[in-house]
C-alpha positions in Angstrom: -106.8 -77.6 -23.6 -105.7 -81.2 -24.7 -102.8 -82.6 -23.3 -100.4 -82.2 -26.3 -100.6 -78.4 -26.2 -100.2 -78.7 -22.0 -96.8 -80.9 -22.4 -95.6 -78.1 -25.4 -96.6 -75.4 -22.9 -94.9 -77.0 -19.5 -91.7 -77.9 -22.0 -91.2 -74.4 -23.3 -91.6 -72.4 -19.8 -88.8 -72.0 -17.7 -88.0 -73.4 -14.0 -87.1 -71.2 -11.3 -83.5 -73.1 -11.6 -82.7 -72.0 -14.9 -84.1 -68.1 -14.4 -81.4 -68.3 -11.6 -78.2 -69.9 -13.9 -79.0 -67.3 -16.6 -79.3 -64.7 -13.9 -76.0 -65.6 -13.1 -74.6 -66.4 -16.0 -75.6 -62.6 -16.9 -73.9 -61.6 -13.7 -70.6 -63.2 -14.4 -70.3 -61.9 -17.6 -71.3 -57.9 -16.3 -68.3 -58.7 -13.9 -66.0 -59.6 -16.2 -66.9 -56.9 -18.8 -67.1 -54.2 -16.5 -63.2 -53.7 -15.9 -61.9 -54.0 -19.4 -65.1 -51.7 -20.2 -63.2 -49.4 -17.8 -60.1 -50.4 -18.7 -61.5 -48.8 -22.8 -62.8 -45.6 -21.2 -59.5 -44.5 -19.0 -57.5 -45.7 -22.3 -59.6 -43.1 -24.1 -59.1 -40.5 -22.2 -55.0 -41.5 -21.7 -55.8 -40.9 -25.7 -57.3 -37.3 -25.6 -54.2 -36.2 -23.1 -51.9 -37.3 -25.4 -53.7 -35.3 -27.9 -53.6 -32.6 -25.9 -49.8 -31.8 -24.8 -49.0 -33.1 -28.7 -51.0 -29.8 -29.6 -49.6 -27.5 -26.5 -46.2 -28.7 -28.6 -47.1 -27.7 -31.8 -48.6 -24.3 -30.5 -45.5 -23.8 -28.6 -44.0 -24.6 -31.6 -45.6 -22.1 -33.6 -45.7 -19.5 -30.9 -42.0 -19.7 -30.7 -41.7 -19.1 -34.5 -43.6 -15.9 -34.0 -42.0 -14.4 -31.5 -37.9 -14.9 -32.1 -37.7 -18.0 -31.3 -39.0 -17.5 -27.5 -40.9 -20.2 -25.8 -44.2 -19.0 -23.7 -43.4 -17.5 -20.6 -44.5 -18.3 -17.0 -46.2 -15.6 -15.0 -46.4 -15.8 -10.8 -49.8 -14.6 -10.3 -50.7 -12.6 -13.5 -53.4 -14.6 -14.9 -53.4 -12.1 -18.3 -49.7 -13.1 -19.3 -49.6 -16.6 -18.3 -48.6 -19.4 -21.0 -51.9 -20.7 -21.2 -53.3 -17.5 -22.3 -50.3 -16.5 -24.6 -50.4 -20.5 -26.5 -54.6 -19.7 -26.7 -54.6 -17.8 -30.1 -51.8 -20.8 -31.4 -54.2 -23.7 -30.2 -57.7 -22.6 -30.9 -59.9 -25.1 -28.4 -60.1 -24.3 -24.7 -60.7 -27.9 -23.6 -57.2 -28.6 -25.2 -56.5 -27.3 -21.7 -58.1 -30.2 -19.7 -56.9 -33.7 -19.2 -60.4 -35.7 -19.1 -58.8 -37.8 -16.3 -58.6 -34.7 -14.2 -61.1 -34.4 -10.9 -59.7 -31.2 -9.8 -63.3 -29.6 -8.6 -61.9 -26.0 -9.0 -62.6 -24.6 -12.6 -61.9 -21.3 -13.8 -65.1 -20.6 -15.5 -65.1 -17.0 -17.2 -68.9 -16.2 -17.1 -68.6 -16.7 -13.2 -68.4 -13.3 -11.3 -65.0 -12.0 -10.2 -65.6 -13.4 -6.7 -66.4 -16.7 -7.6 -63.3 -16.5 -10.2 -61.2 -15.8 -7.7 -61.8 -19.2 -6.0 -62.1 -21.3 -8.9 -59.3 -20.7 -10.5 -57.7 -23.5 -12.5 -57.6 -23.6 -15.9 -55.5 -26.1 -17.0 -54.5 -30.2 -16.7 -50.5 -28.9 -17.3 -48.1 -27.2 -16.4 -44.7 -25.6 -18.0 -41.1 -26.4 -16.2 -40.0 -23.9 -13.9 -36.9 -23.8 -15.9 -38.5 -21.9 -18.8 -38.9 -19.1 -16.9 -37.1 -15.9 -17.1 -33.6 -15.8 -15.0 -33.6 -14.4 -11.8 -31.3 -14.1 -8.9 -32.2 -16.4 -6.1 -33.3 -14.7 -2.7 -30.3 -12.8 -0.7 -29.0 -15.5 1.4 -29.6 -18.1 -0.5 -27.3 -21.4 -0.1 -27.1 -21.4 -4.1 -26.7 -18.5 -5.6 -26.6 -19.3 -9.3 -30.0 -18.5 -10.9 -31.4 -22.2 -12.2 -33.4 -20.6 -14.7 -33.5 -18.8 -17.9 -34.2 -21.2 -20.3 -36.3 -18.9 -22.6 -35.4 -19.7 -26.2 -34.4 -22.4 -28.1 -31.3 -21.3 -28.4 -30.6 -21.6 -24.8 -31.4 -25.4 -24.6 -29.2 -27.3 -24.8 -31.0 -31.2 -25.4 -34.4 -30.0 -26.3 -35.8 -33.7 -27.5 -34.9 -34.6 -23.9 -36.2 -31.9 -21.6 -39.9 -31.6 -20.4 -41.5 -28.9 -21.6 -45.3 -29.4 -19.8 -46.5 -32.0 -17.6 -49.4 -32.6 -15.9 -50.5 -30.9 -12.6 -51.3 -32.3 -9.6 -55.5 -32.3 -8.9 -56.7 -29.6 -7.2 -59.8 -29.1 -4.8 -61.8 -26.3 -3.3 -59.7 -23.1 -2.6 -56.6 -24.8 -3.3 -54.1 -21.9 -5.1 -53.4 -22.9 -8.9 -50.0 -22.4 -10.4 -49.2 -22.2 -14.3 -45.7 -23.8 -13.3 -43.8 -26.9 -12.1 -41.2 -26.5 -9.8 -38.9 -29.2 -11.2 -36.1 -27.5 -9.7 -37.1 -27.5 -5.9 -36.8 -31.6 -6.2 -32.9 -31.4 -6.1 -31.4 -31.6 -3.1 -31.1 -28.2 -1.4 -27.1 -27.0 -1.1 -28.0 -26.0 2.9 -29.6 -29.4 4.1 -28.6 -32.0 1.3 -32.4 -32.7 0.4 -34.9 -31.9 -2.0 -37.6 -28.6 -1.2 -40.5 -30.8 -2.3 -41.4 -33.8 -3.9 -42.7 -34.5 -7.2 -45.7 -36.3 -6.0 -46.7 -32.3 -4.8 -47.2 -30.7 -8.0 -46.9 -33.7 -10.6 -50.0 -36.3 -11.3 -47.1 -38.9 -11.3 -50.0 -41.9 -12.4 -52.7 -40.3 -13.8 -52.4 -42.8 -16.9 -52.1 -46.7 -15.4 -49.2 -45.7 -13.9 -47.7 -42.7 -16.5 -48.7 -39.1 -17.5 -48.4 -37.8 -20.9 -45.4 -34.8 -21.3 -44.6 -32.4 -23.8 -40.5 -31.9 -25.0 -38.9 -28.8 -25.8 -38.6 -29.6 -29.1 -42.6 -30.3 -29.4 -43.2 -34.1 -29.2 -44.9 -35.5 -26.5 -44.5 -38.9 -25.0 -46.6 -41.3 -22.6 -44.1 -41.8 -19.6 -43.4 -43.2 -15.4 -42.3 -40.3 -14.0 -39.4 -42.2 -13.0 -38.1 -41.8 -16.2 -38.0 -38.4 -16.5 -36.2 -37.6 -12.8 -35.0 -39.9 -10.2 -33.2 -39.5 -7.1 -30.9 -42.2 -5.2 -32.7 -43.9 -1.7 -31.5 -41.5 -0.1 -32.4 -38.7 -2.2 -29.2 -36.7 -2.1 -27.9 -37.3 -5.6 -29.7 -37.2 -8.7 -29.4 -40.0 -10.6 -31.2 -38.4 -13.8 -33.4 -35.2 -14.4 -34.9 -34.3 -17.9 -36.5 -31.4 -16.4 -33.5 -29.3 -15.6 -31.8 -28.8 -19.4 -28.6 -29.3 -18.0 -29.7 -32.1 -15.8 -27.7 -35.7 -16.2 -30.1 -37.3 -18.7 -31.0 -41.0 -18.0 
């Protein structure tokens, strides 16, 4: 080898120095892409959810056009008559029922057996307000005995574009029971010891979304919100200051 092609040869290799600086050069840059890569894939699937409660609106939509103006019911425990099975033939995809974002870990899947079934029983991202359930007479003894419910058709409601329809459930894990409801109206304070029954935070994935959750309206739109928006109580939580999930609730 003559010395000209030994100089080209020692020029074009690299040193140890400069591996390392591109190394980290390539380090820096996996750092800084990583979160905003992140960042795209939680957007996306903010993106699908939206999708989804849009469509549970326009199947509720369409459902209440079929059947005299009635919106889907909610069903304690009767998994054959609950709003997710009734909006099924108006929607037409099962995953419409699942928020990506959503790591509950017990599935309803229908080609389990009937034991397995039993424990995995979720089937949805959502849930409908309470308040769209038939009326009923609270318990004997109650402290309030006006029934809170019975906001079944759309003649009943009274702001529609401003009252939740669905939001999105809490996750779930293991045996943990599944509910096809939101009880909005348990966060009010209670008439007997001037506070609420619950909190939202129980039943509600408040920040599923950077911060928001996706909702559906009783007149079918859905919006991106913080739950703050949609019901707030004072500090000390015995007044409401504004409740979108109650029809009759003081709007914000």
């Amino acid at each position: 080898m003559d010395a000209a092609h030994h100089n080209q040869s020692t020029k074009a290799a690299f040193t140890l120095v400069e591996l390392l600086v591109v190394v980290s050069i390539i380090a820096l840059l996996i750092a800084i892409l990583l979160p905003s890569l992140k960042g795209a894939r939680d957007q996306a699937k903010a993106t699908v959810c939206l999708s989804n409660v849009r469509q549970m609106g326009m199947a509720s939509a369409m459902y209440s056009d079929s059947n005299n103006d009635y919106y889907p019911l909610t069903k304690h425990g009767d998994q054959d008559a609950v709003w997710i099975k009734t909006l099924q033939p108006y929607a037409g995809n099962d995953l419409l029922y699942r928020c990506p974002s959503d790591r509950s870990t017990d599935w309803f899947d229908p080609n389990d057996t009937p034991a397995d079934q039993l424990k995995n029983d979720r089937r949805s991202s959502y849930g409908v307000n309470i308040y769209f359930s038939p009326e009923a007479a609270p318990p004997l003894g109650a402290p309030d005995p006006t029934p809170r419910y019975g906001f079944v058709r759309r003649d009943l409601m009274p702001r529609p574009e401003q009252t939740i329809h669905f939001g999105e459930h809490v996750e779930t894990k293991g045996f943990e029971d599944f509910a096809d409801h939101i009880h909005a109206d348990q966060w009010i304070p209670n008439l007997l010891t001037g506070t609420p029954t619950s909190e939202p935070k129980e039943s509600v994935a408040l920040e599923r979304h950077r911060k928001k959750a996706n909702y559906t309206f009783a007149d079918a739109h859905a919006e991106v919100l913080a739950f703050d928006w949609t019901f707030k109580l004072n500090e000390t939580k015995d007044t409401v200051l504004h409740d979108h999930w109650n029809p009759k609730g003081k709007p914000k």
